[in-house]
N, C-alpha and C positions, 0 to 999 in steps of 0.2 A: 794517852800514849806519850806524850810530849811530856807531860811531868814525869813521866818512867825513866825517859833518856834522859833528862834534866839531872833524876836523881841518881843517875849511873846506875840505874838498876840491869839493863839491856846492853846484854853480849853479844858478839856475832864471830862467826869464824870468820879469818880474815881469807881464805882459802876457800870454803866452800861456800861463803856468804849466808850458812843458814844460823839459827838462834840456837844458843844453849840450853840446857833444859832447864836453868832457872826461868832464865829469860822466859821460855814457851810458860813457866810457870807464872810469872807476871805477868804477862799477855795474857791468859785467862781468867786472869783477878777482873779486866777491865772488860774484856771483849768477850762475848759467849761464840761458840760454835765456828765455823769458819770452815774455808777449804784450799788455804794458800799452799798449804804443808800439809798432803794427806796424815789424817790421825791425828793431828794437831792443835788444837785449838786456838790457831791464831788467823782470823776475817784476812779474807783473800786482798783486800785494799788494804794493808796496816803497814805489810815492808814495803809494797815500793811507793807508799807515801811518805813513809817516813827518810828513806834510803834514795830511790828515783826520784823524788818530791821534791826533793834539796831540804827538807828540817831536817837533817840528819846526815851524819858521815862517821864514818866508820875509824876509827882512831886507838891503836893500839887494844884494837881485837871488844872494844867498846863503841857503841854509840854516842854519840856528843850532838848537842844542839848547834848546827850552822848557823848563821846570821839571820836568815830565811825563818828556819825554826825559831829563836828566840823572840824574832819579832812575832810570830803568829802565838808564840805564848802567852807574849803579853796583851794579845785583841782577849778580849773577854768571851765566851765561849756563848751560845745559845745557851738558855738553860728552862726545859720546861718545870715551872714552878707546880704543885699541887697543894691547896688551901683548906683545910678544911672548918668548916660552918661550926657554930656550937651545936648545930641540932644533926652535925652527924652528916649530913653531906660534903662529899670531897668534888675541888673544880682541880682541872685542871688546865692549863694555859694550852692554844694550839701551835704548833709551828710554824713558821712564815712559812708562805707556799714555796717559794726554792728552797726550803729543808725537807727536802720527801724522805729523807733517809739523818739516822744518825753520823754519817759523811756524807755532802753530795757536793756534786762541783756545780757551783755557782754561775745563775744566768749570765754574767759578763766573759765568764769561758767559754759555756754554751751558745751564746752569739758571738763570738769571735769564729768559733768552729764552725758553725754556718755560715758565719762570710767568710770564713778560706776555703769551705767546699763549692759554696754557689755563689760569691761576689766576686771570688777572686780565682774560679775553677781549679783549684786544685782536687787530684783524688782525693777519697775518704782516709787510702792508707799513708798521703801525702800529709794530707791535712793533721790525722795523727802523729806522724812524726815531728811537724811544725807544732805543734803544741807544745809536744815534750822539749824540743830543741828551747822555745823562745821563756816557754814558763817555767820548765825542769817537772811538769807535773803529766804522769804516762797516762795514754788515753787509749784505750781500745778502739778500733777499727766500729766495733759494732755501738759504742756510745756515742759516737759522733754521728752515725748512722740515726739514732734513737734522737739525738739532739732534732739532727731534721726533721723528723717526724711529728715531734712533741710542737715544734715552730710551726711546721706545715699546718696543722691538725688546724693550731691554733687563729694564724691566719684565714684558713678558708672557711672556718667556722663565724670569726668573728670584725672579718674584715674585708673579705671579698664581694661578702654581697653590698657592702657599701660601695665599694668601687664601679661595680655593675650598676647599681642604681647610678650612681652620679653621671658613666659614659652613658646610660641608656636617654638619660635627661639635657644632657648635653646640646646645643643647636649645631655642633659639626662633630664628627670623630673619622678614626681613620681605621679602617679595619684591609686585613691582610692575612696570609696563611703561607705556613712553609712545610716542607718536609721534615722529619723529625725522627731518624733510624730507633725504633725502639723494642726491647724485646724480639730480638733478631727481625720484627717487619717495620713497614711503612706504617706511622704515624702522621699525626699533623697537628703542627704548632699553630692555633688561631691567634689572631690578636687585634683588641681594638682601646684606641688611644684616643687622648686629648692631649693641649697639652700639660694638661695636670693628673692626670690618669692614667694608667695602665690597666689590662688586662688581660691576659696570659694564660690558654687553658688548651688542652693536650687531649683529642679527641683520636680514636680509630676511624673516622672516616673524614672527609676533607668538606661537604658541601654542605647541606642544607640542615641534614642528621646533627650534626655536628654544630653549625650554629643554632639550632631551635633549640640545643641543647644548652649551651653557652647564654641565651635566653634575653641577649640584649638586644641585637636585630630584629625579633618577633615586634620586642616592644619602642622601637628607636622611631622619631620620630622629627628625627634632625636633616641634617644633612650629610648623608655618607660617603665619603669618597674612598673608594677604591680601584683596584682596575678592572676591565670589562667580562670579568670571568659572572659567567650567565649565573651561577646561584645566588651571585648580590640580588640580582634585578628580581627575585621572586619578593623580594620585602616590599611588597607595594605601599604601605603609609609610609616609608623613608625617601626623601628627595634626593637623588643618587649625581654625584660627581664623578667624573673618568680623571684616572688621572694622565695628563700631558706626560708625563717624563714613559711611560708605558708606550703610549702613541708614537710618540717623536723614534723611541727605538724601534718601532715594526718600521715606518716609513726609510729611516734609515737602512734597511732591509729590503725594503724597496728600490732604492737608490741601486744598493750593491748587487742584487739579483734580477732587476729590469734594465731595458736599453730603452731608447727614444723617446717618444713622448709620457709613455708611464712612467719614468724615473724624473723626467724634469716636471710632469704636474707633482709626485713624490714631494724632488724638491722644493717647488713653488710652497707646499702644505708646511713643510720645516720652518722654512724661513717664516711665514704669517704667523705660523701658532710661538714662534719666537721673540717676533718683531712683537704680538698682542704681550707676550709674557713683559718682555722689557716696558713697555709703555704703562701698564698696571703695577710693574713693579715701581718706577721712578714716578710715578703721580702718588703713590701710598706713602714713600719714602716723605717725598717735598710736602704731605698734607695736603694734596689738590685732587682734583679732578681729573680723570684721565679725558684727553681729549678726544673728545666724540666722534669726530672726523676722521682723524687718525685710528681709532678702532673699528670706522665703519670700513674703509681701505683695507684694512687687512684683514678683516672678514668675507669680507668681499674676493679677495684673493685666495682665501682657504675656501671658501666654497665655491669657488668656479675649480680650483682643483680636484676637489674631492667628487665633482657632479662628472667631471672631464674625466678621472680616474676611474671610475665605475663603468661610464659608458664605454671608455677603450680597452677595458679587461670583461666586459659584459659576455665575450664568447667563451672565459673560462675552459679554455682550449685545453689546460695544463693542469697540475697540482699546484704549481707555482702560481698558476695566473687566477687559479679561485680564489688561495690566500689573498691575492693583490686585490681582487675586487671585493672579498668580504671584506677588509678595512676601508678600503674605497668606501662603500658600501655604510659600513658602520660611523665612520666620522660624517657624513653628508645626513643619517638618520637619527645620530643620537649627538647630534652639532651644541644641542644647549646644555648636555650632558659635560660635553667637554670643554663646553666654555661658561661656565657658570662662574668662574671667578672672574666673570668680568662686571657681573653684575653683582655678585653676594662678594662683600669685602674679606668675610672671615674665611671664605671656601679659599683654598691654595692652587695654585697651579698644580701639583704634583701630589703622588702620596708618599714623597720621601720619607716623613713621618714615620708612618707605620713602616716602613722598611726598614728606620734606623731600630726600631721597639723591638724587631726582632731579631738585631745585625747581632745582638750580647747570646743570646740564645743559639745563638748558630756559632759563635765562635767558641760557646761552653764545646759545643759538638765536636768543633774541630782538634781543641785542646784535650779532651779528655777522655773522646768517644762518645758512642751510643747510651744509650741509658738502657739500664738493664731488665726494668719494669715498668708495666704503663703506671703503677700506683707511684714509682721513683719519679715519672716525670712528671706528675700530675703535680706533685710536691713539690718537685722543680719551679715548674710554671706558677706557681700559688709564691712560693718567695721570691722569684723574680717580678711578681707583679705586685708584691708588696714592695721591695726596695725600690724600686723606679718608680711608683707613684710619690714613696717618702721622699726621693730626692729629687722629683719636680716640685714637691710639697718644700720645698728648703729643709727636709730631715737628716741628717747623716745615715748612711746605711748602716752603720755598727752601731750606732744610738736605736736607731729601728730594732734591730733582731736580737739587740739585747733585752729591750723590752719587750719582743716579742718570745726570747726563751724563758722570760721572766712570767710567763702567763697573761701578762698585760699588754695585748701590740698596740702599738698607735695605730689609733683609727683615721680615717679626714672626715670631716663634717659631710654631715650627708647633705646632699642636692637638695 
């Protein structure tokens, strides 16, 4: 096509922008069949590649090669060669796999179009106009659609169970779940992290169903810190972490919703699970020891609140005053749960972690809406948990999903 316009062969009305009938006449020298121009014989992609594309502009009711064009004339073209044998066999050469077609747009578009749909949340019909605007090359709504797909496919085929393996093998990860508007209902975003890993998977139900599914809590056998939501505690081989920053806000909730001595053991509980945080945190910092004494003290003073806070809400008189004593209750019985990072160095005080893993995911929500299919968000979850693992891995996310539209994604070494 590009040596047609070259050769001035290619007319166009400057008025109705369609081809003259040499022109249609030349276009089907090169192209067979087509459907741009019913009856026509000219392949539905040929004007506005050549026209929209920018190799071509329209000049005095002719076609002319743009800047754009002449350069792409002079790249050398694919060209499948066929050989034949003296004894009568013909070979012929295959195409790279990004040429599925005799035009097709190129895995470095195709990952670009994927991180402006899910890197960078733009809509699909956003994300198309961004292409055409920044490359001059027009992209249909439903190709950029197809791009995800063909990325997704690819990812969750040949890169997510490595991911899973390596959180499953891990000695801490942090797992967590959110709501997830999908398909006019409630979904749920699970998610379980390292800090080199992600995992990111989009379940119809929220608990147990749903991670047996995800399949890495069946088999985890680290340390799990989450918050105190009962479907963690059924993974009995996993050593289970609470997370503080969860705790510290119910108590605080106690503070503002109790008077007298409930709110000041409350506070008592604040301040010690504070004071332990600080002293673990500045002994790790200096490379020392945390001081023995000093965490026996304020343990000592979280569990004389927590035994004192049960027993004064013990007549659960109230709706208010059950909640009070079920966390009363809960920090006094699962005390080593919640202080485990005084003893194990890598366990954190908190699960802000997984809270940040899911903070991108929730703001795609905000920015762009609901997702309109469970299979749309599954694919979601599947490239978001491919770029976040690449870029705790030090990978560029456009470097990622270009090789990932490219049929080859970057894998991380497995566990």
């Amino acid at each position: 096509m590009l040596h047609l316009v070259a050769a001035g062969r290619l007319r166009c009305s400057e008025t109705t922008r369609r081809p003259a009938a040499a022109t249609v006449a030349a276009v089907a020298e090169v192209l067979d069949g087509g459907d741009f121009y019913p009856g026509e014989p000219i392949a539905a992609f040929a004007w506005p590649l050549l026209q929209a594309g920018g190799l071509a502009e329209l000049a005095g009711g002719r076609l002319q090669l743009s800047d754009r064009g002449r350069a792409a004339l002079a790249k050398p073209e694919h060209q499948l060669l066929t050989l034949a044998c003296v004894c009568g066999h013909h070979t012929t050469a295959t195409a790279p796999p990004q040429a599925s077609a005799p035009v097709a747009y190129g895995p470095r578009l195709a990952g670009i179009g994927v991180y402006l749909l899910h890197g960078q949340f733009l809509s699909v019909s956003r994300t198309a106009a961004a292409i055409k605007d920044l490359f001059g090359v027009p992209v249909a709504a439903g190709t950029v659609a197809g791009w995800v797909k063909r990325t997704a496919l690819g990812v969750i085929d040949q890169v997510l169970p490595v991911i899973a393996g390596r959180i499953a093998a891990a000695p801490v990860a942090h797992f967590d779940e959110t709501g997830m508007r999908t398909a006019g209902r409630l979904a749920w975003l699970h998610s379980a992290s390292t800090p080199t890993d992600v995992l990111l998977a989009v379940h119809p139900k929220r608990g147990t169903t749903a991670m047996d599914a995800i399949g890495i809590l069946p088999h985890f056998r680290g340390v799990a810190v989450h918050d105190a939501w009962a479907p963690y505690d059924t993974y009995t081989t996993a050593i289970h972490a609470l997370c503080n920053a969860h705790v510290l806000r119910e108590l605080v909730y106690v503070t503002d919703t109790a008077t007298g001595q409930v709110a000041d053991l409350a506070a008592q509980a604040i301040r010690a699970l504070q004071q332990l945080n600080r002293l673990v945190t500045a002994a790790h910092t200096a490379g020392e020891t945390p001081d023995q004494a000093a965490l026996a003290d304020q343990q000592h003073l979280l569990r004389s609140a927590v035994v004192l806070g049960a027993h004064a809400t013990a007549e659960r008189g109230s709706k208010l005053q059950r909640k009070h004593h079920a966390l009363f209750v809960r920090l006094r019985d699962r005390r080593d749960d919640y202080l485990r990072f005084l003893t194990d160095p890598h366990v954190p005080f908190d699960n802000n972690a997984a809270e940040q893993t899911i903070r991108m995911p929730k703001l795609r929500i905000k920015v762009s809406g609901s997702m309109r299919t469970l299979t749309g968000a599954e694919h979601f979850a599947a490239i978001r948990s491919y770029t976040a693992t690449a870029t705790r891995q030090g990978v560029g996310m456009l470097d990622a999903l270009i090789t990932a539209a490219a049929g080859s994604p970057w894998t991380p070494t497995t566990a």
